[in-house]
C-alpha positions in Angstrom: 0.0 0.0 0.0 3.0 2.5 0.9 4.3 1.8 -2.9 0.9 2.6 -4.2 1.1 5.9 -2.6 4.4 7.0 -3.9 2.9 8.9 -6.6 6.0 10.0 -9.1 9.3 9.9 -7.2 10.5 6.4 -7.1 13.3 6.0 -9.9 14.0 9.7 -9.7 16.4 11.5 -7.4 14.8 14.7 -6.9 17.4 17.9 -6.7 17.7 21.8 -5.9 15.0 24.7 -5.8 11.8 25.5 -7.4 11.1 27.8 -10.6 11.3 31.7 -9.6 8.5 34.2 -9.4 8.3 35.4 -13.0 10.2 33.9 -16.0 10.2 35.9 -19.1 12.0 34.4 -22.4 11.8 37.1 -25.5 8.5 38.5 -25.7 6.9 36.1 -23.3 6.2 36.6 -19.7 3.9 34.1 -17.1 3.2 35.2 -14.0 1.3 33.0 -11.5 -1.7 34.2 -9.1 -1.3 33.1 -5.1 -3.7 30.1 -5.2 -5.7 29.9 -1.8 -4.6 26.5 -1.1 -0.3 27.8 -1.1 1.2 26.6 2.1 2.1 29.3 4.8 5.7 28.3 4.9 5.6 29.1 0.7 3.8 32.0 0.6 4.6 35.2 -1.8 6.6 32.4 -3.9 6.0 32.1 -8.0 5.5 28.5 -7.7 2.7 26.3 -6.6 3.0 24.9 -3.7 -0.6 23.5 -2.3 -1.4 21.6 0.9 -4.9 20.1 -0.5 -7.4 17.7 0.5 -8.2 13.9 -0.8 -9.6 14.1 -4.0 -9.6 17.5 -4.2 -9.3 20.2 -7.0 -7.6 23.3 -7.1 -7.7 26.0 -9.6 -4.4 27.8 -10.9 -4.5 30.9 -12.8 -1.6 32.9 -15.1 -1.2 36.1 -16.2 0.7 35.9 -19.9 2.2 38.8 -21.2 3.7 39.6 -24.5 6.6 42.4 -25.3 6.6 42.0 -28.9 4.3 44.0 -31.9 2.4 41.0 -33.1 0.4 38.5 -31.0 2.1 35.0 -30.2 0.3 31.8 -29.8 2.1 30.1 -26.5 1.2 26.0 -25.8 -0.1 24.9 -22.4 1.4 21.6 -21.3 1.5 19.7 -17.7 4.7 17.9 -17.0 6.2 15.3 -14.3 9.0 16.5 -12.2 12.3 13.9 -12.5 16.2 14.8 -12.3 18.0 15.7 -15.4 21.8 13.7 -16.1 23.4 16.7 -14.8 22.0 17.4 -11.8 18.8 19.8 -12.2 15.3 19.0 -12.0 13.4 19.4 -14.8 9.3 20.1 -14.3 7.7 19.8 -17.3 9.1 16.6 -18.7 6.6 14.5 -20.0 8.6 11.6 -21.6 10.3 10.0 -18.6 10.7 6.2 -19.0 9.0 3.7 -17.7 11.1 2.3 -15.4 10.8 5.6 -13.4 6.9 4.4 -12.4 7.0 0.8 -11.6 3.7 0.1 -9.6 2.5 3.8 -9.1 -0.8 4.8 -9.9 -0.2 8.1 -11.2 1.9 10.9 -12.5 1.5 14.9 -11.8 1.0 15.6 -15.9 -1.8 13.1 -14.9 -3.4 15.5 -12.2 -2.9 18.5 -13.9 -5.8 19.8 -16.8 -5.2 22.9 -18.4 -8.4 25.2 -19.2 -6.2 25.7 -22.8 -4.1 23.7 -24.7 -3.0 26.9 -26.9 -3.1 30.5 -25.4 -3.1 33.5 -27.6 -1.1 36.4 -26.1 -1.9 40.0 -27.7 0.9 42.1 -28.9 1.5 44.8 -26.5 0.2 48.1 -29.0 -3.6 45.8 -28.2 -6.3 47.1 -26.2 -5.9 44.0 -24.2 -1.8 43.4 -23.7 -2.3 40.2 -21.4 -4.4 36.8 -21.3 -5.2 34.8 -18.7 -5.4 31.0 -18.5 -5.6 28.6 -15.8 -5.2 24.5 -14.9 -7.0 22.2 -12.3 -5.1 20.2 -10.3 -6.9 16.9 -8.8 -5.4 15.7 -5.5 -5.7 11.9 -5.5 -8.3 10.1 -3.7 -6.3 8.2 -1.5 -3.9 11.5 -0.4 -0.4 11.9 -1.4 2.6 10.3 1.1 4.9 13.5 0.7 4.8 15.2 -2.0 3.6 15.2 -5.8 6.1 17.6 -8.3 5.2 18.6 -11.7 4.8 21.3 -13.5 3.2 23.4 -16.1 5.0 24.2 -19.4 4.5 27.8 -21.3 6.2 27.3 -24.7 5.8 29.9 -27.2 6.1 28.7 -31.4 7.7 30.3 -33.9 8.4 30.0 -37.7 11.7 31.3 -39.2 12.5 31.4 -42.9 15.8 29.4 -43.3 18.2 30.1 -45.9 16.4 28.0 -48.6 12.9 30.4 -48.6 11.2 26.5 -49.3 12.7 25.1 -46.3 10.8 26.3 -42.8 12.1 25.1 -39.4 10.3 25.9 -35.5 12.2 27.0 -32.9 10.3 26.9 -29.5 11.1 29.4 -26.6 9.1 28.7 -23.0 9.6 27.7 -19.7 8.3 25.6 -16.1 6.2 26.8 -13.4 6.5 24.5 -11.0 3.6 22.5 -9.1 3.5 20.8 -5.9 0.7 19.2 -4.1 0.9 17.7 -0.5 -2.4 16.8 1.7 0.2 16.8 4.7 2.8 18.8 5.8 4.8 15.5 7.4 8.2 16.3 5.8 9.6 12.2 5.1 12.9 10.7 5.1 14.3 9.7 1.5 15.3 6.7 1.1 18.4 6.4 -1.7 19.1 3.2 -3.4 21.5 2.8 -6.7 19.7 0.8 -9.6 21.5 0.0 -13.0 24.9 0.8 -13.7 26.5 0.9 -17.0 29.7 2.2 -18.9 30.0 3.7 -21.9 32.6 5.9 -24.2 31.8 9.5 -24.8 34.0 11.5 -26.8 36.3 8.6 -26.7 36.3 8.4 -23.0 35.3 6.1 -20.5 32.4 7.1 -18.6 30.2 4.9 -15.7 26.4 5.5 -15.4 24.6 5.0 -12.4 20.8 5.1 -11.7 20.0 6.4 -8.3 16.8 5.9 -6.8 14.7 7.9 -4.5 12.1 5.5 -3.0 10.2 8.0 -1.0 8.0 10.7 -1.7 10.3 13.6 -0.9 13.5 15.7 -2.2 16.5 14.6 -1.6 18.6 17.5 -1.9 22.2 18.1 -1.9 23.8 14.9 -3.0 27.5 14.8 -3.3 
């Protein structure tokens, strides 16, 4: 029963700090509204950071604003929070293997709906020079055992004309907000265990891989 309540952190060694307050990237800039349900210890913080109730759903809302003369269409995507190969964790990933779930009901891109897949910003000569959009985010029935980490992605679209005027290419520009849900403010032990390990040659060098686990609910911050 425990495992079942794991939620997304087994198989990933959770590092470091949360996303800041306001993230702007070119013309984009996201700004998150104080939910009610933020924790008193995270208050006045630009990241989610919710003490909820079983089964419960919570509404977050963002301001987008856009710099540039021409309106920008900006993608609205929940992610799974997991640890990176060097180090960082990473929010909004949504491709994480397998192997990083064995046994656990659910993921945090699972619990989190947004009200738009695709948000269209105005330019900033507009009447209007911000839109607002928002997610749900579904506590599970059976309460969380630590804490859930996730994210919501902002990625802004944009065409280019490459050298060959036939030949298009996307380059995408966005950023995390990052999510966390807890129905308890019990702060748990982590528990680390090393899983596979394997070598292989990069640039000609010898290099060893190992896969750490995290079998608790919980950050485990500051490995050395």
């Amino acid at each position: 029963m425990m495992r079942r309540l794991l939620g997304i952190v087994v198989g990933l060694l959770m590092l470091g700090t949360v996303t800041a307050t306001a993230h702007a990237d070119n013309a984009l800039t996201v700004k998150l509204t104080t939910p009610t349900a933020q924790r008193q210890e995270s208050a006045n913080k630009g990241y989610a950071d919710l003490l909820t109730e079983k089964g419960a759903t919570n509404k977050l809302t963002f301001t987008l604003q856009n710099s540039s003369d021409a309106p920008i269409n900006v993608d609205v995507t929940p992610g799974t929070a997991g640890t990176s190969d060097n180090g960082a964790v990473v929010y909004g990933t949504q491709n994480w293997g397998e192997n990083h779930f064995v046994n656990l009901p659910a993921r945090m891109e699972q619990l989190i709906t947004p009200e738009a897949k695709t948000v269209t910003v105005p330019a900033k000569g507009s009447a209007t020079t911000s839109a607002t959009t928002s997610v749900s985010v579904k506590t599970p029935d059976s309460g969380i055992s630590g804490v859930l980490a996730g994210g919501v992605s902002f990625v802004q679209q944009q065409q280019t004309n490459a050298t060959d005027s036939k030949t298009m290419f996307q380059s995408e520009v966005g950023y995390t907000v990052a999510v966390l849900n807890r129905t308890t403010n019990a702060i748990l032990v982590p528990n680390l265990s090393i899983g596979d390990v394997n070598a292989t040659l990069v640039n000609n060098q010898a290099t060893v891989g190992i896969q750490m686990l995290n079998n608790t609910q919980t950050f485990l911050n500051g490995l050395m």
